[in-house]
C-alpha positions as CSV (number, residue, x, y, z in Angstrom):
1,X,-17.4,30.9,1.4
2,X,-15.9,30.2,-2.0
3,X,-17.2,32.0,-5.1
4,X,-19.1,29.8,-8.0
5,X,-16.3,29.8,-10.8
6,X,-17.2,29.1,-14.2
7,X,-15.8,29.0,-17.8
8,X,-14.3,32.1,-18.6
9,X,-13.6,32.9,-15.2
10,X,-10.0,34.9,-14.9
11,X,-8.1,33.4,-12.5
12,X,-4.9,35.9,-10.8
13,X,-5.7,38.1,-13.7
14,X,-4.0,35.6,-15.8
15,X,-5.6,32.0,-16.8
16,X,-8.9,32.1,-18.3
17,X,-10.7,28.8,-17.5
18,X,-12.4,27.0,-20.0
19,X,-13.9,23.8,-19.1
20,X,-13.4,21.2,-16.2
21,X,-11.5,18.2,-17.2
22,X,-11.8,16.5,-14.4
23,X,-12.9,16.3,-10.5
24,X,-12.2,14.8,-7.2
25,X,-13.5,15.0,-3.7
26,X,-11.7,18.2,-2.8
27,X,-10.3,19.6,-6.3
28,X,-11.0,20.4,-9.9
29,X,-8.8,20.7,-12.5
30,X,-9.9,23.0,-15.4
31,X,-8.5,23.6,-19.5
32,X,-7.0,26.9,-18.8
33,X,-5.7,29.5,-21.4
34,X,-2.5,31.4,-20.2
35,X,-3.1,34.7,-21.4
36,X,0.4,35.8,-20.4
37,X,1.7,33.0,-22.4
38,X,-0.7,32.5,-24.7
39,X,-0.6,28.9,-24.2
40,X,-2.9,26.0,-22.8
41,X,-2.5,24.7,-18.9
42,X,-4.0,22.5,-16.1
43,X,-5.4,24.5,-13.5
44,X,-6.1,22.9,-10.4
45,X,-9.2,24.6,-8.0
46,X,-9.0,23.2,-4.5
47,X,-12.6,22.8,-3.2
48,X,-13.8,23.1,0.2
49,X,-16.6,20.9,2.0
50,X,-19.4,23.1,2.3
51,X,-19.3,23.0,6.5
52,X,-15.7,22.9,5.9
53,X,-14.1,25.3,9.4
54,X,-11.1,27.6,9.2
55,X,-8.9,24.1,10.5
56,X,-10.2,23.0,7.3
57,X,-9.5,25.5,4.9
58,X,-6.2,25.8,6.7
59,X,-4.8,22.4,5.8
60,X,-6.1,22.5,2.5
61,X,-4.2,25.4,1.8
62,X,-0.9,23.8,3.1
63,X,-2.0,20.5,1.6
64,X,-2.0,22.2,-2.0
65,X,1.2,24.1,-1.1
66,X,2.9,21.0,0.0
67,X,1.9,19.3,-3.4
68,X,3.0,22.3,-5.5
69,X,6.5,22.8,-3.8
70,X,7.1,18.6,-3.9
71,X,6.2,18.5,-7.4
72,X,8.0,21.6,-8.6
73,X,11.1,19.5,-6.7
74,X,11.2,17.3,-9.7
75,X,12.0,17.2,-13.7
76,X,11.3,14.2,-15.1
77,X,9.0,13.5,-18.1
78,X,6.7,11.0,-16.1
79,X,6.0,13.5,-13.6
80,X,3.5,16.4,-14.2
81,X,5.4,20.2,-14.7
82,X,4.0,22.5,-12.1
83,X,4.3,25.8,-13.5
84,X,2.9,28.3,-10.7
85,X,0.9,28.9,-7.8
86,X,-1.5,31.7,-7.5
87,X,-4.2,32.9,-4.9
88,X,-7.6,33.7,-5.9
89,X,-11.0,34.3,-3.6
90,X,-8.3,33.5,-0.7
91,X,-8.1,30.2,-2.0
92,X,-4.5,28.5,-3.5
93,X,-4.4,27.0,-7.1
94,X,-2.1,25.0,-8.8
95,X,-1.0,25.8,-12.7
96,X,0.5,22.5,-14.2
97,X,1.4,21.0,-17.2
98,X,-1.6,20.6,-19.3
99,X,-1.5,16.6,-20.5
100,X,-3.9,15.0,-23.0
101,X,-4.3,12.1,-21.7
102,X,-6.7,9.5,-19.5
103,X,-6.4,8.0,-15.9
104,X,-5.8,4.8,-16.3
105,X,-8.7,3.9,-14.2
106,X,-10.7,5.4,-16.8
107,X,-9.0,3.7,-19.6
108,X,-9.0,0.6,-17.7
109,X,-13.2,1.2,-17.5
110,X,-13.3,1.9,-21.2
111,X,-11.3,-0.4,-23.2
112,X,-10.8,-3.1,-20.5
113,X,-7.6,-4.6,-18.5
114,X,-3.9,-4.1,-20.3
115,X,-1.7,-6.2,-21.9
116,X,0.6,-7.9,-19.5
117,X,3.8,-6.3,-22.3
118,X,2.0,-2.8,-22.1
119,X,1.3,-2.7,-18.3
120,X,4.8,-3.5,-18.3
121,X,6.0,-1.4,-20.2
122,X,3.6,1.4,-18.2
123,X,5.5,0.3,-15.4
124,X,9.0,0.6,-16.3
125,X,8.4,4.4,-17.2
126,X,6.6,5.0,-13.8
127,X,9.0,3.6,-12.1
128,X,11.9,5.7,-13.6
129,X,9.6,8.8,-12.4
130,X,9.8,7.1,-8.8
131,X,13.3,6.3,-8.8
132,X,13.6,9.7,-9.9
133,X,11.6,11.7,-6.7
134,X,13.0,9.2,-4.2
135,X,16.4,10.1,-5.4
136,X,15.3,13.8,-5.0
137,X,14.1,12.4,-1.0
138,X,10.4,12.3,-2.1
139,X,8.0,9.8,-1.4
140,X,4.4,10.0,-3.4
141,X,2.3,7.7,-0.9
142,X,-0.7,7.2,-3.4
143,X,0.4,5.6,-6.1
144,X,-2.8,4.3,-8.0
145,X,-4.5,4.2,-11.3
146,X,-6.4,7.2,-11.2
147,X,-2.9,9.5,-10.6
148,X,-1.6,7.9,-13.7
149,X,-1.9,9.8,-16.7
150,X,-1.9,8.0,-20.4
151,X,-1.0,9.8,-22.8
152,X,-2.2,9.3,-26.5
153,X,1.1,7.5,-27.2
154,X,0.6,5.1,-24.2
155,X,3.3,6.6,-21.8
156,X,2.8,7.0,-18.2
157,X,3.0,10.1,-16.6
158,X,2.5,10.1,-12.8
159,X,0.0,13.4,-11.0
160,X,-1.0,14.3,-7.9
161,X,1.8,14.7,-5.1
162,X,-0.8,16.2,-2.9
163,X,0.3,13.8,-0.2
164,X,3.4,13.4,-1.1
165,X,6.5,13.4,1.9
166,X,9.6,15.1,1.4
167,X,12.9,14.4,3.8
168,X,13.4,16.6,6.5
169,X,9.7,18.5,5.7
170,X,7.3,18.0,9.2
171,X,4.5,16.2,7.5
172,X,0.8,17.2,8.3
173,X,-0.9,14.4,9.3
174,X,-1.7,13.7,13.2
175,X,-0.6,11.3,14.9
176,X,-2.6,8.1,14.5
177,X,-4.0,9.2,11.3
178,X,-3.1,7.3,8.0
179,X,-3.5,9.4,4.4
180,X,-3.5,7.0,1.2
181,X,-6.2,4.9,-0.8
182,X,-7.5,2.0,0.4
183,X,-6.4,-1.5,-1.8
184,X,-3.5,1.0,-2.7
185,X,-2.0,1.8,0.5
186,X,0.8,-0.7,1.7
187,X,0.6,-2.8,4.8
188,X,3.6,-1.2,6.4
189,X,1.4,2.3,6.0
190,X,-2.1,0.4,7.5
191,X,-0.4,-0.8,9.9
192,X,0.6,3.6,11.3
193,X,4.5,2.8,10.2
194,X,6.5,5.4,8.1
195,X,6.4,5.7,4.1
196,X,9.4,4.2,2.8
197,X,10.7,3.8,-1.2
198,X,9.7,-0.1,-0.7
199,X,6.2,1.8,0.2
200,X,6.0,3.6,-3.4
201,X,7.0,0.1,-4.9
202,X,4.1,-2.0,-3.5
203,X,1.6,0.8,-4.5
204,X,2.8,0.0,-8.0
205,X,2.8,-3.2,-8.0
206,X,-1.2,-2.8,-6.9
207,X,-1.1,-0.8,-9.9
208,X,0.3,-3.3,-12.1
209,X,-2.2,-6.1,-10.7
210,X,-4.9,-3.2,-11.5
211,X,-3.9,-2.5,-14.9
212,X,-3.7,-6.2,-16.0
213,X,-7.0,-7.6,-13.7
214,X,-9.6,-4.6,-14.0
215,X,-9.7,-4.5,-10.2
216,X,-7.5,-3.8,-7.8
217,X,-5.9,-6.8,-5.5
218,X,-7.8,-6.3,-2.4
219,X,-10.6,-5.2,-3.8
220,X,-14.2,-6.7,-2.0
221,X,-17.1,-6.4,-0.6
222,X,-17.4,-4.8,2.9
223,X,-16.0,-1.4,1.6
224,X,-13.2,0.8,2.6
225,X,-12.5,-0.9,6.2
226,X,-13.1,-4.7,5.0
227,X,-10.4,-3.6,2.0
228,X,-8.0,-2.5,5.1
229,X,-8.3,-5.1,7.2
230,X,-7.2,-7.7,4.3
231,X,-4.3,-5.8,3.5
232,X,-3.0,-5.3,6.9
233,X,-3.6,-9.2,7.6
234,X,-3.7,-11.3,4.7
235,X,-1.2,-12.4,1.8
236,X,-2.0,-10.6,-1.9
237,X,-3.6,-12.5,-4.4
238,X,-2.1,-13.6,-7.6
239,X,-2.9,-12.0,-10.8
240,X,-3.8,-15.0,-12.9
241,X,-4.1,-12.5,-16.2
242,X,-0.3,-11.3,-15.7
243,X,1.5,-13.6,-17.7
244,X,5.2,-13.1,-17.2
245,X,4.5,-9.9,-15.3
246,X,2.9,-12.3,-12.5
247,X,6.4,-13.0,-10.5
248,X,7.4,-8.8,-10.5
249,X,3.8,-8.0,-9.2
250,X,3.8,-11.0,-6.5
251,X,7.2,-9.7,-5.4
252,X,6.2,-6.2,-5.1
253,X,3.1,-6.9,-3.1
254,X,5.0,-8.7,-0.6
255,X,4.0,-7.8,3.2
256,X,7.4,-7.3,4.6
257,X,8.7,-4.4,2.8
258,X,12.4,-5.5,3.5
259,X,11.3,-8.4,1.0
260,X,9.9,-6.4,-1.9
261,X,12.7,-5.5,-4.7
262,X,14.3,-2.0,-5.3
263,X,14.1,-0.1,-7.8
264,X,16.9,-1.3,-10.0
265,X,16.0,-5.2,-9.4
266,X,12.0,-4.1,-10.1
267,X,13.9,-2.4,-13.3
268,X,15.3,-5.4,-14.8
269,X,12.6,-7.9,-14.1
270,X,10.0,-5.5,-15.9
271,X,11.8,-5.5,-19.1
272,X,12.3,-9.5,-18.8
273,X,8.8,-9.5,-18.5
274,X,8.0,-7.3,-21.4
275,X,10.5,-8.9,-23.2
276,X,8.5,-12.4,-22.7
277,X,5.2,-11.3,-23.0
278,X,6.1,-9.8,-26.4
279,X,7.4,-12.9,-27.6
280,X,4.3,-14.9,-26.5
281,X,2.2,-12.8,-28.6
282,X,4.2,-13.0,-31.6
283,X,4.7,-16.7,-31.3
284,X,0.7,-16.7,-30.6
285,X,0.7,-14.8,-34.0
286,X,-1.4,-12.0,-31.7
287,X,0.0,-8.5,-31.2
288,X,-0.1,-7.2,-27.9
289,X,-3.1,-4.9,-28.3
290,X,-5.2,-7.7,-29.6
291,X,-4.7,-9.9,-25.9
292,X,-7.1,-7.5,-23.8
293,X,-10.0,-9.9,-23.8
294,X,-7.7,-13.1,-22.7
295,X,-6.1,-10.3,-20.1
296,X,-9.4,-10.3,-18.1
297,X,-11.4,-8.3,-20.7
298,X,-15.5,-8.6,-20.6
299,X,-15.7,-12.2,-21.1
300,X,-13.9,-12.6,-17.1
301,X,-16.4,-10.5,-15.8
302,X,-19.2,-10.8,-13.5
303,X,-22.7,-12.0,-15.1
304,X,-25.3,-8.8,-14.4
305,X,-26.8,-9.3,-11.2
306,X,-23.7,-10.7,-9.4
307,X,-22.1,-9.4,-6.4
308,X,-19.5,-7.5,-7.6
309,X,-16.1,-6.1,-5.0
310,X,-16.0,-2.8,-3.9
311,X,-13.9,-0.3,-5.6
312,X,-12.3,2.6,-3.3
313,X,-10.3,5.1,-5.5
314,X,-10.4,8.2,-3.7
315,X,-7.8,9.3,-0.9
316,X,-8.4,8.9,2.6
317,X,-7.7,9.8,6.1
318,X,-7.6,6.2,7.9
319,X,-7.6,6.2,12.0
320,X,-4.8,4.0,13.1
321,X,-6.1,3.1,17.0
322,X,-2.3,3.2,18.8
323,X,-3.7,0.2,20.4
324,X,-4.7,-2.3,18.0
325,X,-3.3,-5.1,16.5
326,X,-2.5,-5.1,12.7
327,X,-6.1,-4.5,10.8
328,X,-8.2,-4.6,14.2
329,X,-10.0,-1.6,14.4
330,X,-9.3,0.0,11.6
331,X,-11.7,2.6,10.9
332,X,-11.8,5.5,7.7
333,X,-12.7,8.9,9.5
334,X,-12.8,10.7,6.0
335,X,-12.1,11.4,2.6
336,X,-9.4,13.5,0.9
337,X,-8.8,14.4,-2.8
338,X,-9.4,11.7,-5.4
Protein backbone atom coordinates (compact mmCIF):
# COMPACT_ATOMS: atom_id res chain seq x y z
CA UNK A 1 0.00 0.00 0.00
CA UNK A 2 1.50 3.39 -0.91
CA UNK A 3 2.42 5.81 1.91
CA UNK A 4 0.33 9.32 2.26
CA UNK A 5 3.03 11.92 0.88
CA UNK A 6 2.75 15.35 1.72
CA UNK A 7 4.51 18.71 1.39
CA UNK A 8 7.77 18.50 2.70
CA UNK A 9 8.02 15.01 2.07
CA UNK A 10 11.85 13.97 0.97
CA UNK A 11 11.74 12.07 -1.91
CA UNK A 12 15.20 9.61 -2.70
CA UNK A 13 16.76 11.72 -0.08
CA UNK A 14 16.89 14.43 -2.54
CA UNK A 15 13.60 16.47 -3.79
CA UNK A 16 11.68 17.99 -1.08
CA UNK A 17 8.02 18.32 -2.36
CA UNK A 18 6.24 21.32 -1.90
CA UNK A 19 2.90 21.54 -3.24
CA UNK A 20 0.80 19.53 -5.98
CA UNK A 21 0.54 21.41 -9.20
CA UNK A 22 -1.45 19.23 -10.69
CA UNK A 23 -3.30 15.61 -10.86
CA UNK A 24 -4.55 12.93 -13.05
CA UNK A 25 -6.24 9.55 -12.70
CA UNK A 26 -3.06 7.71 -11.97
CA UNK A 27 -0.33 10.52 -11.28
CA UNK A 28 0.63 13.76 -9.46
CA UNK A 29 2.98 15.99 -10.32
CA UNK A 30 4.38 18.11 -7.30
CA UNK A 31 6.76 21.80 -7.06
CA UNK A 32 9.84 20.02 -5.94
CA UNK A 33 13.02 21.60 -4.44
CA UNK A 34 16.31 19.82 -5.62
CA UNK A 35 18.32 19.94 -2.64
CA UNK A 36 21.28 18.52 -4.46
CA UNK A 37 20.91 21.21 -7.00
CA UNK A 38 19.38 23.69 -5.17
CA UNK A 39 17.01 24.34 -7.83
CA UNK A 40 13.09 24.02 -8.58
CA UNK A 41 11.66 20.67 -10.50
CA UNK A 42 8.49 18.74 -11.58
CA UNK A 43 8.15 15.66 -9.73
CA UNK A 44 5.88 13.27 -11.02
CA UNK A 45 4.14 10.54 -8.19
CA UNK A 46 2.60 7.64 -9.97
CA UNK A 47 -0.66 6.63 -8.02
CA UNK A 48 -2.06 3.42 -7.68
CA UNK A 49 -5.97 2.47 -7.62
CA UNK A 50 -6.69 1.64 -4.26
CA UNK A 51 -7.70 -2.40 -5.23
CA UNK A 52 -4.97 -1.93 -7.67
CA UNK A 53 -3.09 -5.99 -7.84
CA UNK A 54 0.58 -6.60 -8.18
CA UNK A 55 -0.37 -6.88 -12.46
CA UNK A 56 -1.28 -3.45 -11.61
CA UNK A 57 1.43 -1.99 -9.99
CA UNK A 58 3.60 -3.94 -12.36
CA UNK A 59 2.56 -2.07 -15.49
CA UNK A 60 2.49 1.13 -13.91
CA UNK A 61 5.92 0.81 -13.06
CA UNK A 62 6.93 -0.07 -16.69
CA UNK A 63 4.37 2.47 -17.94
CA UNK A 64 6.36 5.37 -16.03
CA UNK A 65 9.72 3.76 -17.07
CA UNK A 66 8.67 3.62 -20.66
CA UNK A 67 7.63 7.38 -20.42
CA UNK A 68 10.83 8.45 -18.67
CA UNK A 69 13.27 6.55 -21.09
CA UNK A 70 11.05 7.93 -24.47
CA UNK A 71 11.16 11.37 -23.12
CA UNK A 72 14.80 11.38 -22.00
CA UNK A 73 15.19 10.16 -25.95
CA UNK A 74 14.61 13.68 -26.97
CA UNK A 75 16.04 17.51 -26.77
CA UNK A 76 13.89 19.74 -28.09
CA UNK A 77 12.48 22.95 -26.42
CA UNK A 78 8.74 21.89 -27.00
CA UNK A 79 9.25 18.71 -25.20
CA UNK A 80 9.52 18.57 -21.42
CA UNK A 81 13.40 17.74 -19.96
CA UNK A 82 13.28 14.68 -17.91
CA UNK A 83 15.97 14.90 -15.50
CA UNK A 84 15.93 11.56 -13.39
CA UNK A 85 14.18 8.68 -12.22
CA UNK A 86 14.25 7.61 -8.64
CA UNK A 87 12.42 4.89 -6.47
CA UNK A 88 10.68 5.69 -3.33
CA UNK A 89 8.10 3.41 -1.08
CA UNK A 90 8.75 0.81 -4.06
CA UNK A 91 7.12 3.09 -6.26
CA UNK A 92 9.03 4.90 -9.63
CA UNK A 93 8.89 8.77 -9.99
CA UNK A 94 9.75 10.94 -12.62
CA UNK A 95 11.92 14.34 -12.06
CA UNK A 96 11.26 16.76 -15.04
CA UNK A 97 11.66 20.06 -16.17
CA UNK A 98 9.76 22.24 -13.96
CA UNK A 99 7.54 24.59 -16.56
CA UNK A 100 5.31 27.54 -15.52
CA UNK A 101 2.84 27.27 -17.56
CA UNK A 102 -1.15 26.06 -18.12
CA UNK A 103 -2.71 23.08 -20.03
CA UNK A 104 -4.32 24.45 -22.62
CA UNK A 105 -7.45 22.87 -21.71
CA UNK A 106 -7.26 24.86 -18.73
CA UNK A 107 -6.51 28.04 -20.56
CA UNK A 108 -8.98 27.17 -23.04
CA UNK A 109 -11.67 26.99 -19.79
CA UNK A 110 -10.39 30.30 -18.54
CA UNK A 111 -9.98 32.84 -21.04
CA UNK A 112 -12.00 31.07 -23.78
CA UNK A 113 -11.17 29.47 -27.46
CA UNK A 114 -7.66 30.90 -29.35
CA UNK A 115 -7.06 33.02 -32.02
CA UNK A 116 -7.13 31.19 -35.27
CA UNK A 117 -3.04 33.24 -35.79
CA UNK A 118 -2.18 32.04 -32.13
CA UNK A 119 -3.49 28.37 -32.34
CA UNK A 120 -1.54 28.49 -35.34
CA UNK A 121 1.17 29.61 -34.34
CA UNK A 122 0.79 26.98 -31.07
CA UNK A 123 0.81 24.60 -33.70
CA UNK A 124 3.73 25.20 -35.79
CA UNK A 125 5.94 24.94 -32.52
CA UNK A 126 4.21 21.58 -31.56
CA UNK A 127 4.64 20.31 -34.52
CA UNK A 128 8.48 20.93 -34.80
CA UNK A 129 8.53 18.98 -31.26
CA UNK A 130 6.72 16.06 -33.26
CA UNK A 131 8.73 16.17 -36.20
CA UNK A 132 11.45 16.10 -33.87
CA UNK A 133 10.45 12.54 -31.77
CA UNK A 134 9.27 10.93 -34.97
CA UNK A 135 12.61 11.63 -36.42
CA UNK A 136 14.14 10.14 -33.16
CA UNK A 137 11.39 6.84 -34.10
CA UNK A 138 8.90 8.02 -31.41
CA UNK A 139 5.42 8.24 -31.62
CA UNK A 140 3.38 10.25 -28.63
CA UNK A 141 -0.18 8.61 -29.32
CA UNK A 142 -2.09 11.23 -27.01
CA UNK A 143 -1.69 14.29 -28.39
CA UNK A 144 -4.40 16.63 -26.69
CA UNK A 145 -4.88 19.83 -24.93
CA UNK A 146 -4.31 18.88 -21.58
CA UNK A 147 -0.45 17.45 -22.49
CA UNK A 148 0.16 20.87 -23.87
CA UNK A 149 1.90 23.16 -21.78
CA UNK A 150 1.58 27.18 -22.24
CA UNK A 151 4.00 28.90 -21.22
CA UNK A 152 3.69 32.62 -20.00
CA UNK A 153 5.10 33.74 -23.34
CA UNK A 154 2.48 31.64 -25.23
CA UNK A 155 4.80 28.81 -26.55
CA UNK A 156 3.86 25.28 -26.64
CA UNK A 157 5.61 22.73 -24.91
CA UNK A 158 4.35 19.15 -25.32
CA UNK A 159 4.27 16.55 -21.70
CA UNK A 160 3.41 13.32 -21.02
CA UNK A 161 4.98 10.48 -23.18
CA UNK A 162 3.53 8.05 -20.84
CA UNK A 163 2.11 6.15 -23.81
CA UNK A 164 4.38 7.00 -26.05
CA UNK A 165 5.90 4.05 -28.78
CA UNK A 166 9.33 3.84 -29.63
CA UNK A 167 10.69 1.70 -32.85
CA UNK A 168 11.83 -1.60 -32.22
CA UNK A 169 10.58 -1.25 -28.14
CA UNK A 170 7.71 -4.35 -27.64
CA UNK A 171 4.88 -2.06 -26.54
CA UNK A 172 2.66 -2.95 -23.49
CA UNK A 173 -0.62 -2.99 -24.43
CA UNK A 174 -2.62 -6.52 -25.18
CA UNK A 175 -3.72 -7.45 -27.92
CA UNK A 176 -7.14 -5.94 -28.66
CA UNK A 177 -6.67 -3.22 -26.30
CA UNK A 178 -6.45 0.48 -27.62
CA UNK A 179 -4.54 3.25 -25.19
CA UNK A 180 -5.37 7.04 -26.19
CA UNK A 181 -8.19 9.69 -25.34
CA UNK A 182 -11.31 9.44 -26.71
CA UNK A 183 -12.24 12.65 -29.44
CA UNK A 184 -8.31 12.58 -29.58
CA UNK A 185 -7.46 9.21 -30.67
CA UNK A 186 -7.32 8.75 -34.60
CA UNK A 187 -9.56 6.53 -36.58
CA UNK A 188 -6.76 4.37 -37.79
CA UNK A 189 -6.02 3.74 -33.79
CA UNK A 190 -10.14 3.02 -32.97
CA UNK A 191 -10.26 1.07 -35.53
CA UNK A 192 -6.97 -1.61 -33.38
CA UNK A 193 -4.37 -0.51 -36.45
CA UNK A 194 -0.83 0.61 -35.60
CA UNK A 195 0.33 4.36 -34.53
CA UNK A 196 1.84 5.95 -37.38
CA UNK A 197 3.42 9.85 -37.71
CA UNK A 198 0.01 10.58 -39.87
CA UNK A 199 -1.47 9.24 -36.26
CA UNK A 200 0.42 12.07 -34.15
CA UNK A 201 -0.78 14.59 -36.97
CA UNK A 202 -4.51 14.01 -36.74
CA UNK A 203 -4.33 14.18 -32.90
CA UNK A 204 -3.16 17.77 -33.54
CA UNK A 205 -5.19 18.76 -35.81
CA UNK A 206 -8.07 17.70 -32.99
CA UNK A 207 -5.98 19.87 -31.05
CA UNK A 208 -6.11 22.74 -33.30
CA UNK A 209 -10.02 22.37 -33.85
CA UNK A 210 -9.89 22.33 -29.77
CA UNK A 211 -7.93 25.32 -29.26
CA UNK A 212 -9.91 27.44 -31.80
CA UNK A 213 -13.81 25.84 -31.00
CA UNK A 214 -13.68 25.34 -26.99
CA UNK A 215 -14.57 21.69 -27.65
CA UNK A 216 -13.04 19.05 -29.15
CA UNK A 217 -14.44 17.77 -32.84
CA UNK A 218 -16.23 14.69 -31.73
CA UNK A 219 -17.22 15.80 -28.79
CA UNK A 220 -21.22 14.69 -27.72
CA UNK A 221 -23.43 13.41 -25.80
CA UNK A 222 -23.49 9.56 -25.19
CA UNK A 223 -19.93 9.68 -23.46
CA UNK A 224 -16.75 7.98 -24.11
CA UNK A 225 -18.15 5.07 -26.43
CA UNK A 226 -20.72 7.39 -28.46
CA UNK A 227 -17.38 9.83 -28.96
CA UNK A 228 -15.68 6.42 -30.45
CA UNK A 229 -18.05 5.26 -32.49
CA UNK A 230 -18.27 8.79 -34.48
CA UNK A 231 -14.75 8.83 -35.01
CA UNK A 232 -14.35 5.40 -36.26
CA UNK A 233 -17.44 5.99 -38.61
CA UNK A 234 -18.16 9.42 -39.51
CA UNK A 235 -16.40 12.39 -41.44
CA UNK A 236 -14.93 15.38 -38.87
CA UNK A 237 -16.74 18.36 -38.54
CA UNK A 238 -15.60 21.79 -39.76
CA UNK A 239 -14.32 24.34 -37.42
CA UNK A 240 -16.46 27.27 -38.54
CA UNK A 241 -14.23 29.59 -35.86
CA UNK A 242 -10.84 28.68 -37.75
CA UNK A 243 -10.54 31.20 -40.16
CA UNK A 244 -7.69 30.48 -42.49
CA UNK A 245 -6.63 27.68 -40.15
CA UNK A 246 -9.98 25.82 -41.31
CA UNK A 247 -8.38 23.99 -44.62
CA UNK A 248 -4.93 22.70 -42.33
CA UNK A 249 -7.27 21.32 -39.56
CA UNK A 250 -9.86 19.66 -42.21
CA UNK A 251 -6.86 18.07 -43.90
CA UNK A 252 -5.32 16.78 -40.80
CA UNK A 253 -8.52 15.13 -39.55
CA UNK A 254 -8.93 13.27 -42.67
CA UNK A 255 -9.99 9.43 -42.11
CA UNK A 256 -7.56 7.83 -44.35
CA UNK A 257 -4.24 8.65 -42.88
CA UNK A 258 -2.53 8.16 -46.33
CA UNK A 259 -4.54 11.47 -47.07
CA UNK A 260 -3.61 13.63 -44.11
CA UNK A 261 -0.33 15.98 -44.92
CA UNK A 262 3.25 15.32 -43.47
CA UNK A 263 4.97 17.11 -41.46
CA UNK A 264 6.67 19.53 -43.79
CA UNK A 265 3.35 20.24 -46.01
CA UNK A 266 1.41 20.70 -42.33
CA UNK A 267 4.59 23.06 -41.80
CA UNK A 268 4.00 25.45 -44.58
CA UNK A 269 0.29 25.59 -44.58
CA UNK A 270 0.39 26.64 -40.84
CA UNK A 271 2.46 29.64 -41.37
CA UNK A 272 0.16 30.58 -44.53
CA UNK A 273 -2.48 30.42 -42.24
CA UNK A 274 -0.91 32.55 -39.55
CA UNK A 275 0.29 34.63 -41.99
CA UNK A 276 -3.51 35.32 -43.16
CA UNK A 277 -5.16 35.37 -40.15
CA UNK A 278 -2.68 38.11 -38.95
CA UNK A 279 -3.49 40.16 -41.76
CA UNK A 280 -7.31 39.82 -41.25
CA UNK A 281 -6.94 41.27 -37.99
CA UNK A 282 -4.97 44.15 -38.85
CA UNK A 283 -7.05 45.01 -41.81
CA UNK A 284 -10.09 44.49 -39.23
CA UNK A 285 -8.08 47.11 -37.19
CA UNK A 286 -8.34 44.07 -34.26
CA UNK A 287 -5.13 42.52 -32.86
CA UNK A 288 -5.22 38.94 -32.58
CA UNK A 289 -5.67 38.76 -28.83
CA UNK A 290 -8.77 40.96 -29.03
CA UNK A 291 -10.74 38.09 -31.70
CA UNK A 292 -11.40 35.44 -28.78
CA UNK A 293 -15.09 36.26 -28.45
CA UNK A 294 -15.69 36.12 -32.53
CA UNK A 295 -13.37 32.70 -32.18
CA UNK A 296 -16.25 30.98 -30.31
CA UNK A 297 -15.74 32.85 -27.03
CA UNK A 298 -18.88 33.05 -24.41
CA UNK A 299 -21.32 34.60 -26.62
CA UNK A 300 -21.23 30.91 -28.94
CA UNK A 301 -22.03 29.04 -26.07
CA UNK A 302 -24.71 27.10 -24.80
CA UNK A 303 -27.64 29.07 -22.91
CA UNK A 304 -27.58 27.53 -19.02
CA UNK A 305 -29.84 24.73 -18.98
CA UNK A 306 -28.94 23.29 -22.47
CA UNK A 307 -27.64 20.01 -23.27
CA UNK A 308 -24.21 20.48 -23.50
CA UNK A 309 -21.53 17.46 -25.38
CA UNK A 310 -19.48 15.35 -23.34
CA UNK A 311 -15.96 16.08 -22.71
CA UNK A 312 -13.48 13.02 -22.22
CA UNK A 313 -9.96 14.24 -21.48
CA UNK A 314 -8.43 11.63 -19.61
CA UNK A 315 -6.44 8.49 -21.22
CA UNK A 316 -7.99 5.27 -21.75
CA UNK A 317 -7.66 1.69 -22.32
CA UNK A 318 -10.43 1.12 -25.30
CA UNK A 319 -11.41 -2.77 -26.08
CA UNK A 320 -11.04 -3.25 -29.77
CA UNK A 321 -13.49 -6.64 -30.25
CA UNK A 322 -11.07 -8.54 -33.18
CA UNK A 323 -14.48 -9.07 -34.67
CA UNK A 324 -16.24 -6.01 -35.17
CA UNK A 325 -16.68 -3.78 -37.84
CA UNK A 326 -15.19 -0.18 -37.64
CA UNK A 327 -16.95 1.60 -34.37
CA UNK A 328 -19.41 -1.56 -33.62
CA UNK A 329 -18.75 -2.65 -30.31
CA UNK A 330 -16.51 -0.44 -29.13
CA UNK A 331 -16.37 -0.54 -25.53
CA UNK A 332 -13.85 1.64 -22.77
CA UNK A 333 -12.76 -1.09 -20.19
CA UNK A 334 -10.83 1.66 -18.15
CA UNK A 335 -9.05 4.70 -17.50
CA UNK A 336 -5.34 5.54 -17.53
CA UNK A 337 -3.37 8.75 -16.58
CA UNK A 338 -4.94 12.02 -17.54
Amino acid sequence: MQSVLGPGHLVSGRYRLLDQIGRGAMGIVWRSRDELLDREVAVKQIVLQPMASAADAEASYARTLREARTAARLSHPGVVTVFDVVEEDSTPWIVMELIRARPLDQVIAEDGPLPPAHAAQLGLGLLDALATAHGAGVLHRDVKPSNVLISGDGKAVLTDFGIATIQGDPGFTQAGMVVGTPGFAPPERVRGDPATPASDLWSLGATLYAAVEGRGPFDRAGGSAAIIASVATEPAPRAPSAGPLGPVIEMLLRADPARRPDAVTTARMLIAAESAANSTYSVAGLPPSSTAAAAGGPESWPEPGAQTPDVTTATQIVMIPQTAEAGAGVGVTGAGAG
